[in-house]
N, C-alpha and C positions, 0 to 999 in steps of 0.2 A: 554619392557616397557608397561603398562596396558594404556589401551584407557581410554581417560577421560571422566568421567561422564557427559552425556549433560542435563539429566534432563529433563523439559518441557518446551516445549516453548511458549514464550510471542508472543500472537499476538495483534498486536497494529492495531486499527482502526480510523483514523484518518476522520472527518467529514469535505467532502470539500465540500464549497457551489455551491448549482446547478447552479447558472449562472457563477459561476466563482471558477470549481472544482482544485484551488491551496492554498497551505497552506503555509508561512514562520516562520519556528525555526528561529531564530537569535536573539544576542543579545551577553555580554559578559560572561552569567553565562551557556552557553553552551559548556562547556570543561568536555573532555570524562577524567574517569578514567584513574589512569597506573594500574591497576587490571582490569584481564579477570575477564569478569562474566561469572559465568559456568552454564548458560543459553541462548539459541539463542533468538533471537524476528525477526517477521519479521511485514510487512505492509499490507496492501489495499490496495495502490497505489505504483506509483513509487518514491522512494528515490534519489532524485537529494543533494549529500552534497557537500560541499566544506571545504577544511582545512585551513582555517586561518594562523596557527603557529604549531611547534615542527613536532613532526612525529610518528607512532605507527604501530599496524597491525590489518589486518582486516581477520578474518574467518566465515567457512559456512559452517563447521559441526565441532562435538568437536573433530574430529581427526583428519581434513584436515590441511594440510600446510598454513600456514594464509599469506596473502599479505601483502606486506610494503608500507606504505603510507607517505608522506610528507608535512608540509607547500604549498599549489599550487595546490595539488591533487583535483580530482573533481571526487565523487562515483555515481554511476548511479546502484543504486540495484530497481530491478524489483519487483511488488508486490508477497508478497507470497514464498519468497527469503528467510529462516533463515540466521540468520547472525548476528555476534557481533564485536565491535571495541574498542578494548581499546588503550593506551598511552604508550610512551618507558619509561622506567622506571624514575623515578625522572621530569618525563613530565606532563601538563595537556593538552593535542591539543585544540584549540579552533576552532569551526565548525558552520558554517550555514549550514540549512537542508530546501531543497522545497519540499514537496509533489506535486504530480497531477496527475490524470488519464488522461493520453495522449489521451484516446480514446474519453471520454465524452467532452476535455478540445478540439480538432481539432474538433469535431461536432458539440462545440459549436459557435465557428470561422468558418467552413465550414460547412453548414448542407447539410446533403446528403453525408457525405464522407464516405465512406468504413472505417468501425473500424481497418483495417488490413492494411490500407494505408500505414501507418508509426509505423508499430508492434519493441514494445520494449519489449518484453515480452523472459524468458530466452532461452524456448523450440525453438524458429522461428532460433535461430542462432548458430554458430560455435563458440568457443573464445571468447567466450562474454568477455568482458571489463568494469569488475566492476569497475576498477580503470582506471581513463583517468588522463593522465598527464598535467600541463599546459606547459612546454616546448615542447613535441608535439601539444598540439592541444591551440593554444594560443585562438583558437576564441571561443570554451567551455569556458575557463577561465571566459573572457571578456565577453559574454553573462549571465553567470550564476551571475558575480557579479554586472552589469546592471537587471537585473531583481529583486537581493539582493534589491539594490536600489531606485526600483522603487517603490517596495512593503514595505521595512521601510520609505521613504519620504513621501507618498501618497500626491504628486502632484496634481492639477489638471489634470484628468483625467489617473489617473497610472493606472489603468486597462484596456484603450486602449492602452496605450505604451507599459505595463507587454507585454500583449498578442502578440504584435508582435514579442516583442524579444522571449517570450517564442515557438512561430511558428517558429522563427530561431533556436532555440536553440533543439525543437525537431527534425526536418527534420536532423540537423549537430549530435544528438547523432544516430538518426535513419542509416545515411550514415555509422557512424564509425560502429555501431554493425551488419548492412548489408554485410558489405566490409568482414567478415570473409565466408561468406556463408552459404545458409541452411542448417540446420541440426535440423531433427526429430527425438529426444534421442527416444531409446528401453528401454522399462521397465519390459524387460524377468526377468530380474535377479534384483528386485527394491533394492536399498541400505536401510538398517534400520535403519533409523534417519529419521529427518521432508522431508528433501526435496524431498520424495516420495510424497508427501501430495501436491505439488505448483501444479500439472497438476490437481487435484481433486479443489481446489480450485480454480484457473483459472475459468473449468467448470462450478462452483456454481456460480459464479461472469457474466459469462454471458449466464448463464442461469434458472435462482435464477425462474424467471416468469411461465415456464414449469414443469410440473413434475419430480421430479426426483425420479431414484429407486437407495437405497442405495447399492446394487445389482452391479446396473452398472457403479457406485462410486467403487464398488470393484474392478472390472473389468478393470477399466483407470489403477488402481495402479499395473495389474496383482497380487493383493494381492485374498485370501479367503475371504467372505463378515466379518465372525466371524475376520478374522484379522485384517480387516481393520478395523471395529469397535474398536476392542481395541488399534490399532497403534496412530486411528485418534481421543479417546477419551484420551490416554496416550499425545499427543503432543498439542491439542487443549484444553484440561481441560474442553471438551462440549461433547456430541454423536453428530453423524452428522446431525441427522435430525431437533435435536435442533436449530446448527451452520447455519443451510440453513434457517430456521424461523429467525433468530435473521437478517439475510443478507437481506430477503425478509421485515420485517418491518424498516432496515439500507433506503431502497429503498423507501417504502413508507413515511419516515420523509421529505425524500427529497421532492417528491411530494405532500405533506401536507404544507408545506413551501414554497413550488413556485406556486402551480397550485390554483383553484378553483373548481379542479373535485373533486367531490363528493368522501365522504370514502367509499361508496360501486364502484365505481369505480376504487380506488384506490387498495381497497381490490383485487379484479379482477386482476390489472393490475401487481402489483406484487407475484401473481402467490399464491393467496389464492382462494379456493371453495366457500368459505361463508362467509358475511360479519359479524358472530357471531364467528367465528374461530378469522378470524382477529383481533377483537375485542379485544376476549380472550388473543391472543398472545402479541398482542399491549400493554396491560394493565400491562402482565407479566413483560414482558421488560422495558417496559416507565415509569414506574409504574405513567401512567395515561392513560386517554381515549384519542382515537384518536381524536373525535370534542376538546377540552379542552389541546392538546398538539397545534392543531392548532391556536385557541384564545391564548394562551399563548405566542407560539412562532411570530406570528401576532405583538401582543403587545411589544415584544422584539426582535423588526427585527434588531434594531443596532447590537444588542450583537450573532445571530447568528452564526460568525464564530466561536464563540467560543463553541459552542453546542456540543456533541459528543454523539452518544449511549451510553447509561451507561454501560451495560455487557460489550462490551470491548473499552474502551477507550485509547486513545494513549497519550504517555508523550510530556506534557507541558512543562517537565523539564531535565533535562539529570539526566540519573541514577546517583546513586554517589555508 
């Protein structure tokens, strides 16, 4: 039987706001296909879903053995993760999806913690557990659809309440993917598909501000630099030095939107030379200036969860 075509994959970048880096899908017109798409996508952040109704499978490369999911199930996919989900046949599953960067989102509740306190990332564990059951773990359930809650109600004050349950709700997924034990994958022999690429981006993710040589991007993958340029431009649809500029002004929209530092500051701080590079690249992407993205977005503070970089932006809506 011939391997099936994976094609390239979608990366979705999903824009979570700086004080409050969580995102909620939910709603009734988010029901997944019963057709595989024969494309992976993955995230920026971590994918917390929950299944509603019916039942389907979930894969994470186009040759892999896909998991069976049900009504009750709760997905916990790591940023950087390819992976697709479709429906049993004559099904549509219906799903709520959270995003949020655990690391920004505990630093912001605890400042000073160690980014690694509560690492949900895939490489730190053994058995990872994309799929948590609610019959095993009833207090994921219950947490995840308390937070559902909180964040479609918007009570008075739902974002100190979100935030506590979501402190429970990371510490109880952190426990469960802990419990398998460490493990440091080898990348002698890298697989050829996307998920060579999740440790390279990782990398660029935290540490987008520093130099980096595409060199020793090569080198994480144990790929040739020439291969890795064309693995990582075949699966990303960017070259990578592109993909680290577009990451590096991802970071400064953030900090144009919450701070008062200065754009040459800002320029600096996410890991540009010159505040005429930045400029330049800013304008490429945003297709506007940085003083003028600020004023703009200023003036439309209501509306900025909904904001996303343009070059890649994440669905609002479920594929069909």
């Amino acid at each position: 039987m011939s391997k099936r075509k994976s094609g390239v994959v979608d990366y979705r970048n999903y824009y979570l706001p700086y004080d409050f880096p969580v995102l909620l899908l939910s709603g009734d017109h988010w029901r997944i296909s019963n057709k595989r798409s024969n494309s992976l996508h993955f995230h920026n952040c971590l994918e917390i879903g929950i299944c509603h109704s019916d039942s389907g499978f979930m894969a994470f490369s186009g040759d892999s053995e896909p998991l069976k999911f049900k009504a009750g199930d709760i997905t916990c996919i790591p940023q950087n993760i390819p992976h697709t989900t479709w429906s049993s046949p004559g099904t549509e599953s219906h799903w709520s999806y959270i995003f949020i960067n655990p690391d920004e989102f505990m630093r912001s509740v605890f400042p000073g913690l160690n980014p690694k306190a509560y690492d949900l990332s895939l490489s730190s564990y053994k058995d990872y557990k994309y799929l948590i059951s609610s019959e095993e773990y009833p207090e994921i359930y219950n947490l995840v659809m308390a937070v559902i809650r909180e964040l479609e109600e918007k009570k008075n004050h739902y974002h100190t309440c979100a935030s506590g349950l979501l402190v429970s709700l990371i510490v109880q997924l952190y426990r469960i993917q802990s419990a398998g034990g460490e493990l440091r994958a080898s990348l002698d022999n890298p697989p050829e598909n996307a998920m060579v690429l999740s440790p390279v981006l990782d990398y660029i993710e935290q540490n987008y501000a520093q130099s980096i040589e595409i060199d020793y991007l090569a080198d994480i993958c144990r790929l040739s630099p020439t291969h890795f340029r064309r693995l990582f431009h075949s699966v990303m649809g960017t070259n990578p030095l592109d993909f680290i500029n577009t990451t590096r002004i991802n970071k400064a929209c953030n900090l144009l939107r919450s701070t008062e530092d200065s754009i040459l500051d800002i320029s600096e701080a996410v890991g540009f030379k010159s505040v005429s590079t930045f400029n330049r690249h800013f304008t490429t992407i945003m297709k506007t200036t940085p003083r003028d993205y600020r004023a703009e977005t200023l003036q439309l503070k209501e509306n900025t969860e909904k904001m996303s970089i343009r070059e890649y932006k994440g669905w609002m809506f479920p594929e069909k």
